[in-house]
N, C-alpha and C positions, 0 to 999 in steps of 0.2 A: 504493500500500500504506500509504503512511505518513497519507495522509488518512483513508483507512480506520480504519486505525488510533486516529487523533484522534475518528473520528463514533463509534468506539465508545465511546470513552472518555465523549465527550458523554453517549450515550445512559446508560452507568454511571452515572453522576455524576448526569445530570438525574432517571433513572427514578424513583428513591426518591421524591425530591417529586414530580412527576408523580402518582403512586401515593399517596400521600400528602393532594394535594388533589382527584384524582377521586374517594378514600375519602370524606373530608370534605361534595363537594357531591353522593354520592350515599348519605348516612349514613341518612337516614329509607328504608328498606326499602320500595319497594314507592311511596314519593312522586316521582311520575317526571318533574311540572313542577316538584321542588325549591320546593313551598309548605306551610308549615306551617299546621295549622289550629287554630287557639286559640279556645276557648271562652271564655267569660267572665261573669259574672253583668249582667244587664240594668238597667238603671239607670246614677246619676253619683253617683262616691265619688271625689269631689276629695281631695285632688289629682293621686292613683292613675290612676284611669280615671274621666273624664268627657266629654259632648261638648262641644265647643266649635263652634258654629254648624252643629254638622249635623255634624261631625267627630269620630270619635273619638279621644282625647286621652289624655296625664296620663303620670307618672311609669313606673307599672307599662311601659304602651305603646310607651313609647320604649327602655323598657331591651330587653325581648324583642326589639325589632324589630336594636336594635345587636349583641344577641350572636349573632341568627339572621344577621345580613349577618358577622359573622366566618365561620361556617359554608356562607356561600355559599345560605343560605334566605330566602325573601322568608315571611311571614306575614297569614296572613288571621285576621281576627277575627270572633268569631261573639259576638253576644249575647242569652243564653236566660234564660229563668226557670234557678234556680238550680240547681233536683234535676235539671233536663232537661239541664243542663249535665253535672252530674255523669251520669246515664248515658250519654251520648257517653262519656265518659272511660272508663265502665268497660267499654263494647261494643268502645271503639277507634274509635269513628266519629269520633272528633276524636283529634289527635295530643298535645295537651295543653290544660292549665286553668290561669287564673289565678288568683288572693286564695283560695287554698286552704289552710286551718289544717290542723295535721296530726291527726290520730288513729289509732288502733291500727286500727280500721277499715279507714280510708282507704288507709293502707299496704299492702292487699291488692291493690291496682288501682291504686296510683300509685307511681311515683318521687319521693319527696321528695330532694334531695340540698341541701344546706346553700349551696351556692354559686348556687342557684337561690331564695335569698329572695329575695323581690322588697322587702318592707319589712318593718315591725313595728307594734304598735299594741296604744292600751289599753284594756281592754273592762270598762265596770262597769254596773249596774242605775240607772236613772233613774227620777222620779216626777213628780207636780204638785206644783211648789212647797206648793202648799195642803195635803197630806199630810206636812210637812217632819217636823212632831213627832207624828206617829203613825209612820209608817214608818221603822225603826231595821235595819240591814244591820252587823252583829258579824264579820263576815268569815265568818263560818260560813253554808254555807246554811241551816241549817234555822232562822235566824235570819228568813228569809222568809215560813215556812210559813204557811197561810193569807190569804197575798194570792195573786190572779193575777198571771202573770207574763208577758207577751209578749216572742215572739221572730219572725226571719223565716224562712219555711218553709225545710226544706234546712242551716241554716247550724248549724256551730258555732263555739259562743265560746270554751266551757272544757270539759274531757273528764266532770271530775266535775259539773259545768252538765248536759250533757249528758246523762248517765247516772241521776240520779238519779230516785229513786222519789218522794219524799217532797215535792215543789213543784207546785204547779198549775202547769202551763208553757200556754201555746198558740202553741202553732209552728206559728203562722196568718197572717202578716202577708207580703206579698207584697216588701215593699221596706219603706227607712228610713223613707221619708216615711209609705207608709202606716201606722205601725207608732209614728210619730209621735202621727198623726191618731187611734189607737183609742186611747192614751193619754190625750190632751187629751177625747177626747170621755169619759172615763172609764168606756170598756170593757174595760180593764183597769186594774190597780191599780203595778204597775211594767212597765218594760221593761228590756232591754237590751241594750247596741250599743255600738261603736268611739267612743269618748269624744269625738277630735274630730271625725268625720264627724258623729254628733249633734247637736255645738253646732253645727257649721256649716251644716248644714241646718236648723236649728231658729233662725235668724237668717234665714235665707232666707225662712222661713214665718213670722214675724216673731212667733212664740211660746218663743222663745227665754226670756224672762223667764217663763215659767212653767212650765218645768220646772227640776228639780236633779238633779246625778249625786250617788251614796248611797257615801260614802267607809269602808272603805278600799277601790278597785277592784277588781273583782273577778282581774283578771291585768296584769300591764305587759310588754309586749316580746313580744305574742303574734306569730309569726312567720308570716306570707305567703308562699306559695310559686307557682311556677310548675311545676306537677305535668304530670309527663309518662305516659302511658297504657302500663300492663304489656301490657295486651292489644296493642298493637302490637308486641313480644315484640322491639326493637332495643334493646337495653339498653347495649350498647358506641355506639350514637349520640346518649343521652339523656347519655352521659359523656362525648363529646365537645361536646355543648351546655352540658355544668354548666363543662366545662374553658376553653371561649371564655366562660362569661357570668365568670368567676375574673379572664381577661385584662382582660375589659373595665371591671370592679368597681375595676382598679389604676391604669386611664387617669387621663389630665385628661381625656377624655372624659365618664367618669363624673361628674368631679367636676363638671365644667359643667353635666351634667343636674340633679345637686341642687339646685345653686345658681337653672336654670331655674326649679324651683318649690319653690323657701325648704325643702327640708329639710336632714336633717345626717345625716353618714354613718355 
């Protein structure tokens, strides 16, 4: 009796957690080998996400994969062209997305939650140096008006960017590099892009001296998110993901991932 008594007690005592972490690693509704599927935009945005020898890499990469193993999730990465990405997200065919800025849009089909930024970054308008003293950017858009302006299909930079009427945009360019390339070849007359992924690629393509970013930037501290899909309609397990990536943002874990690749927190 009195063992009895004791296994009951156990099972009291144990159940909660028990219950606790089968909640946990069966949180994604409906994902029944406990894998998450992440989309991504296609290309390399060092330090974030790149490949490295066939591999892919980078900041963004490793953080998701650390809070997904608190939750008992392994993750798969997918990488699409950009808008193709985003409609996974919005159909549910993918469980979430990466380097996702937010908009009032966007918020219709995703979970943005704050503890789910992945980074931040500064986004301004660039040109060919040779253009230095004709092209003048006042902080105001319409300080643009009458140049072309290139961007990469799908993306946004700034909401009011975004939205306006009044700028020749062409949100034609498939990626940074290429978007680079119609720049220099002067099929457009500005661009614009994350400030240090620009220079950095633009060092890589070894035309870096002939472009300039157009001051004062157009936003600082734009925020990155790892957006998770309404249309998969688990909303108590996108808060149990924001609530482990919160743990692991307070580690020396974390800290040693920045330090992996020279950021600051």
């Amino acid at each position: 009796m009195k063992a009895r008594s004791r296994q009951n007690l156990c099972l009291i005592i144990f159940s909660p957690l028990l219950l606790m972490f089968t909640l946990m690693q069966n949180s994604f509704a409906g994902n029944s080998t406990q894998n998450l599927l992440v989309v991504r935009p296609d290309g390399s945005w060092p330090p974030q996400e790149m490949m490295v020898n066939g591999e892919l890499t980078g900041f963004h990469i490793e953080l998701v994969q650390a809070a997904a193993h608190l939750v008992g999730l392994s993750v798969t990465f997918k990488s699409l062209p950009w808008k193709r990405a985003i409609e996974m997200l919005k159909k549910g065919d993918a469980d979430a997305i990466t380097y996702m800025a937010k908009t009032s849009e966007r918020e219709n089909f995703g979970y943005f939650y704050e503890e789910n930024i992945l980074s931040k970054a500064t986004v301004g308008f660039f040109i060919r140096k040779e253009l230095e003293h004709e092209v003048h950017f006042s902080g105001e858009l319409e300080s643009l008006k009458g140049y072309s302006i290139g961007s990469i299909l799908g993306f946004s930079y700034h909401e009011e960017f975004d939205q306006t009427a009044i700028l020749n945009k062409f949100n034609s360019a498939e990626n940074e590099e290429n978007l680079i390339k119609m720049l220099i070849a002067g099929r457009i007359d500005i661009a614009i892009g994350h400030v240090d992924l620009i220079n950095y690629l633009a060092k890589g393509m070894g035309v870096d001296e002939e472009i300039m970013f157009l001051t004062p930037y157009l936003t600082q501290g734009r925020k990155h998110y790892l957006v998770f899909a309404k249309a998969k309609g688990d909303k108590k397990s996108v808060r149990q993901f924001a609530d482990a990536m919160k743990r692991f943002k307070v580690s020396n874990s974390y800290r040693d991932l920045l330090n992996k690749y020279g950021l600051e927190e």
